[in-house]
N, C-alpha and C positions, 0 to 999 in steps of 0.2 A: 504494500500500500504506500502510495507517496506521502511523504513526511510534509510537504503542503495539507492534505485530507486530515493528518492525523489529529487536531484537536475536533473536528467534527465526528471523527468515531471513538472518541474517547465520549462523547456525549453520547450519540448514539448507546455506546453500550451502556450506560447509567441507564438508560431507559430499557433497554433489552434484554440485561444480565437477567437472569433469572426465568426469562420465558420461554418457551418454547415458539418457534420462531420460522414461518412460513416464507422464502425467499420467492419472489416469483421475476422470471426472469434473470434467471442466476449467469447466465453466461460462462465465465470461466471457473467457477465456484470461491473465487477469492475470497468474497464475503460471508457468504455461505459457513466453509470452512473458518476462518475467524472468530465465524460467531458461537460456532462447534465446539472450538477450542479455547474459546476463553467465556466462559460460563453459562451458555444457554443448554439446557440440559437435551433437548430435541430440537435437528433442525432437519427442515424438509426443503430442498433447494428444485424447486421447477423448472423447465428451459424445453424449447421446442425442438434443440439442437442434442444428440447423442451425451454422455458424461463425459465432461474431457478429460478426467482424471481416472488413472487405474485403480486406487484405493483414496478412500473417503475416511475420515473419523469414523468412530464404532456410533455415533450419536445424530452422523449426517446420513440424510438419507437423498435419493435424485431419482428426481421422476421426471422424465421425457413427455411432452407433453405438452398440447396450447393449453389454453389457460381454461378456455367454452369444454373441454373436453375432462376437466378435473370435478371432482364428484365432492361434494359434501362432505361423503364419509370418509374421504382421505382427507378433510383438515383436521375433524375432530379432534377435537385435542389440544388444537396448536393456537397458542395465545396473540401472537403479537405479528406484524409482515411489517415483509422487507420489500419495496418496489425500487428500482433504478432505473435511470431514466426510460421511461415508458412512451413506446410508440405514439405517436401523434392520430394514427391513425385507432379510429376505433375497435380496440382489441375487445372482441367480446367476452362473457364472462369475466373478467379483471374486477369491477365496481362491486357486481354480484358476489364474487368470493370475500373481496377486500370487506363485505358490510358483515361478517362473521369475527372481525376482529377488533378486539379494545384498543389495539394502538395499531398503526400504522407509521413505519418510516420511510419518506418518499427520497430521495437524490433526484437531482436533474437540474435542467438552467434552462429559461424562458428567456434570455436577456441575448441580443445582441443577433437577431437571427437565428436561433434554435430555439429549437419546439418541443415540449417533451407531453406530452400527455394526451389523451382525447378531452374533448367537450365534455363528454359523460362524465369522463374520470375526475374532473376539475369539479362540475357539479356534487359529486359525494364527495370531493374533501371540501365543499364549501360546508355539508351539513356535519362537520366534525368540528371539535374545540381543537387549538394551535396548543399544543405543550410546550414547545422549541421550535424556533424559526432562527437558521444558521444560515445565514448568507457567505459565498467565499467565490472569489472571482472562477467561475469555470466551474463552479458545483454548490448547489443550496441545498439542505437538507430541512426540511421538516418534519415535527414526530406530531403527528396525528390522535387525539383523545378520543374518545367517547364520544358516541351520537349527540349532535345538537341544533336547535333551530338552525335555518339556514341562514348563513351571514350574510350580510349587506355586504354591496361593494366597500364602502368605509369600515369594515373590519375584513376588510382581506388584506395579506402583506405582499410585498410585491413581485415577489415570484408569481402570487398566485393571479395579481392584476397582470403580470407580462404574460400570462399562458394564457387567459383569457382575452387580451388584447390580439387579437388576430389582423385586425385589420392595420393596426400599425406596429412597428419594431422598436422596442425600448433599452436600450443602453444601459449596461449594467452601470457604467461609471457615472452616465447621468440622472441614476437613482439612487446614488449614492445619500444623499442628503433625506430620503424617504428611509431610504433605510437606516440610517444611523437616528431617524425618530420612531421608528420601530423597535428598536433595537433598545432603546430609554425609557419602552413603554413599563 
């Protein structure tokens, strides 16, 4: 993991130590494994792509797999998800699974011409409370609470105003000043 990242998964794990821990979209299992191996007692890493790895932690497990195609009865269980930057396109089933879970931790950057999310998906993290909003040039992390009214534009932080802003492209460095009042809330 790059040592730029690293004070954002040191959060991160403050909030995930102890869960069991649904990855979707795992890619190369970096995070995956990580979370495996420094105190999440079950993790379950998803990707539509074969396992890249020959052996996995005894505690990690990998399922090939779109996301419309994962069952209920294989979350059960698993407390907390992990999402990294998520197709812009409307992945189905994603919202659906994600609304089984008390936290949610999202990665990704809306800023400066990248997209990371669908419309859907944006819409259910508006009806969830913010626990941590980590802004870092080239990657925001948000960790997602518990179900709640849906928020107004004036309580969205600006990641989640750049993903929704489609029709125009907003500069991470000229929302700098939004963010550092964010950031003081």
């Amino acid at each position: 993991m790059s040592e730029h990242f690293q004070p954002q998964w040191e959060r991160a794990y403050s909030f995930l130590k102890g869960h069991s821990v649904v990855e979707f979209g795992a890619g190369d299992l970096h995070y995956a494994e990580q979370l495996a191996m420094n105190g999440c007692p079950k993790v379950l890493a998803i990707d539509k792509e074969p396992c890249p790895l020959a052996m996995t932690p005894f505690n990690l497990q990998y399922r090939q797999g779109y996301f419309e195609d994962i069952s209920l009865h294989e979350i059960l269980g698993y407390t907390a998800a992990l999402v990294s930057w998520p197709n812009v396109y409307n992945v189905a089933g994603l919202p659906d699974l994600l609304r089984f879970f008390n936290l949610v931790v999202y990665r990704g950057f809306n800023f400066d011409g990248t997209i990371c999310g669908s419309d859907h998906l944006w819409e259910f993290f508006r009806h969830r409370e913010v626990l941590l909003y980590f802004p870092m040039k080239n990657n925001v992390m948000i960790v997602y609470g518990e179900e709640c009214e849906r928020r107004g534009d004036d309580d969205l932080y600006p990641e989640e105003v750049a993903a929704t802003s489609r029709e125009s492209i907003i500069s991470y460095s000229d929302s700098e000043e939004t963010l550092n009042q964010v950031l003081g809330k």
